[in-house]
N, C-alpha and C positions, 0 to 999 in steps of 0.2 A: 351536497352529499359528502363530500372529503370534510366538511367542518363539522359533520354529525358521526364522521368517522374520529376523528382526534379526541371531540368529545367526550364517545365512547369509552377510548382507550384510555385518556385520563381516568374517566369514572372507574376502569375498572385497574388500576394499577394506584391508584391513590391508597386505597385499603391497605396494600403493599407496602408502599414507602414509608406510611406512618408507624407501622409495628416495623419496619427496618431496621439494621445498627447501617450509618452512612458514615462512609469514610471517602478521604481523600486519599489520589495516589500519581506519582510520577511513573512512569514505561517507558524503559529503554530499550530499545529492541534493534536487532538487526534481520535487514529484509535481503535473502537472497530470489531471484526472482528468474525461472528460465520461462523462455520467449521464442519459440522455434521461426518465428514469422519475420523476424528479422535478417536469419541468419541468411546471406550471400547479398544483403542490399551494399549497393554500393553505389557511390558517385564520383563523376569523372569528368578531369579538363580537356574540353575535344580542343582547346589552342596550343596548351601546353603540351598536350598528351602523356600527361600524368595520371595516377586514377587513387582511390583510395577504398580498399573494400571492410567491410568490416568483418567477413569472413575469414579474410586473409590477418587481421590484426587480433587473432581471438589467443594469440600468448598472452597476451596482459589479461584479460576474462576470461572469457572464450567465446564462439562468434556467438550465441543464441544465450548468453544471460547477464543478469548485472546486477550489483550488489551496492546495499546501499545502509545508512542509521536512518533513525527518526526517534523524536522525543513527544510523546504524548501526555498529558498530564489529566487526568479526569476523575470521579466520581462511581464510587463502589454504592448501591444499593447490597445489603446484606442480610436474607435474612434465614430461618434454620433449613432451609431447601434448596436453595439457589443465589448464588448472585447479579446483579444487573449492572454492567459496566457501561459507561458513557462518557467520551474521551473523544480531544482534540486535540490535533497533532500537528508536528514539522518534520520535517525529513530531506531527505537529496538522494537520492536512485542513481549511478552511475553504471554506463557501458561502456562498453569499448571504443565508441566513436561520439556519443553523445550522452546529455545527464538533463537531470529535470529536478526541478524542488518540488516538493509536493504538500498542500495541506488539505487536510483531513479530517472528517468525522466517525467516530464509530461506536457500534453497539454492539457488546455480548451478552446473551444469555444463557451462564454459567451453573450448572446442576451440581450440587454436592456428591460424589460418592464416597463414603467415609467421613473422615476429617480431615485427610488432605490434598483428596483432589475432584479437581474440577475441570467439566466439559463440556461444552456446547456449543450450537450455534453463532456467529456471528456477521454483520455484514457492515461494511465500509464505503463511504466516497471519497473519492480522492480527486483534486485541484491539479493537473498538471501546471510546469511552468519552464519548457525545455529547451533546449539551446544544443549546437553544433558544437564539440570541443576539438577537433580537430579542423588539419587543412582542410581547405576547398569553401566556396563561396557557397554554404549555405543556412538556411534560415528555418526552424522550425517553428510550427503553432501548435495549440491546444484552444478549441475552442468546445470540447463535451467535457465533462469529468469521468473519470473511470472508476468504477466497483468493485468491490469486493466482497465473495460470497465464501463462506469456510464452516472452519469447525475450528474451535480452540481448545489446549489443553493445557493444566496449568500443574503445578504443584503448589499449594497453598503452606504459611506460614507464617508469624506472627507478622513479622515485619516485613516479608517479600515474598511476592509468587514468580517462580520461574517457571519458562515453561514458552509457548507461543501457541502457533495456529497455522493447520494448512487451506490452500485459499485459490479461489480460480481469480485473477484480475484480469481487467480491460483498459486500453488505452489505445490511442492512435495519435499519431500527431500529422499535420500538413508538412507536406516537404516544398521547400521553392530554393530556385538555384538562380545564379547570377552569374556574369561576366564569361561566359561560355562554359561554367560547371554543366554538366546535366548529371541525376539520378534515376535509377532503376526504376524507381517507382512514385508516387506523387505523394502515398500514404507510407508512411513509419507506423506499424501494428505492435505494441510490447505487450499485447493482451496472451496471458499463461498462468503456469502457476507460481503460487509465492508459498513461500517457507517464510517463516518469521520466527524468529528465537530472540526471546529478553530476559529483562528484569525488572515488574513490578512492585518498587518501593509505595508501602502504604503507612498511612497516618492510623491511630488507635482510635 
């Protein structure tokens, strides 16, 4: 059934691509990302009786978000209606007590209005890969990838489109603690919303 569905979707997106203009393009973008689900986790040394919150450390972010770059480089279908973006990416997302690299696939499909912009749908996966950056003994995992579901809006121009997309994301990661650390919770939830603002340089 799913191979009679792809099929499909080839067949009917090939007629597309062939009358297209294709180009290449680099995305630089910056992701701010708030995360309410985070906000007052904390973990603490019941020998030391020291603690670390990350509620309380939200002067350098603030407790509920976290900001981050990513470079994506992909593939503009183009043609007099729409365009069709597909694009793989690198990145790093940092918060206030922890960060994650992350890689990526993603697709937009982008509607002309006018001649210089552009709007549509989009949707993402995304590869966690996160780790603890502050004290305390402990150890994060990723072992689902997280999504992403939006809307993009662009400003279109010969050689660059500015512009981003807004987006609901998901992620969770495993919490485990060591040497008498314990945490609030066993799960770390960063699933919210994401703002993305860039710079799409494209090839002619």
């Amino acid at each position: 059934m799913k191979r009679n569905l792809v099929v499909l979707l080839f067949v009917l997106l090939l007629p597309l691509v062939l009358v297209a203009e294709n180009r290449f393009y680099l995305n630089l973008r910056e992701v701010t990302l708030l995360c309410p689900d985070i906000q007052g986790f904390e973990v603490e040394d019941t020998d030391g009786g020291s603690w670390y919150s990350d509620e309380a450390s939200s002067v350098e972010i603030t407790g509920n978000s976290g900001i981050g770059l990513a470079i994506a480089p992909g593939a503009a279908i183009d043609t007099q209606f729409m365009r069709i973006n597909v694009s793989a990416g690198l990145g790093y997302m940092f918060f206030a007590a922890f960060g994650t690299s992350t890689v990526s696939g993603e697709l937009e499909l982008l509607f002309k209005n006018g001649e210089r912009f552009l709007i549509g749908p989009r949707a993402a996966i995304l590869f966690y890969s996160p780790s603890w950056i502050v004290d305390g003994d402990v150890s994060l995992s990723s072992y689902d990838p997280g999504f992403q579901f939006g809307l993009g809006m662009y400003g279109s121009f010969t050689k660059l489109d500015v512009g981003g997309s807004l987006n609901y994301q998901t992620g969770a990661f495993g919490v485990k603690t060591d040497n008498g650390w314990v945490a609030s919770d066993d799960e770390l939830n960063i699933s919210g919303v994401a703002l993305q603002i860039g710079i799409r340089f494209k090839t002619q």
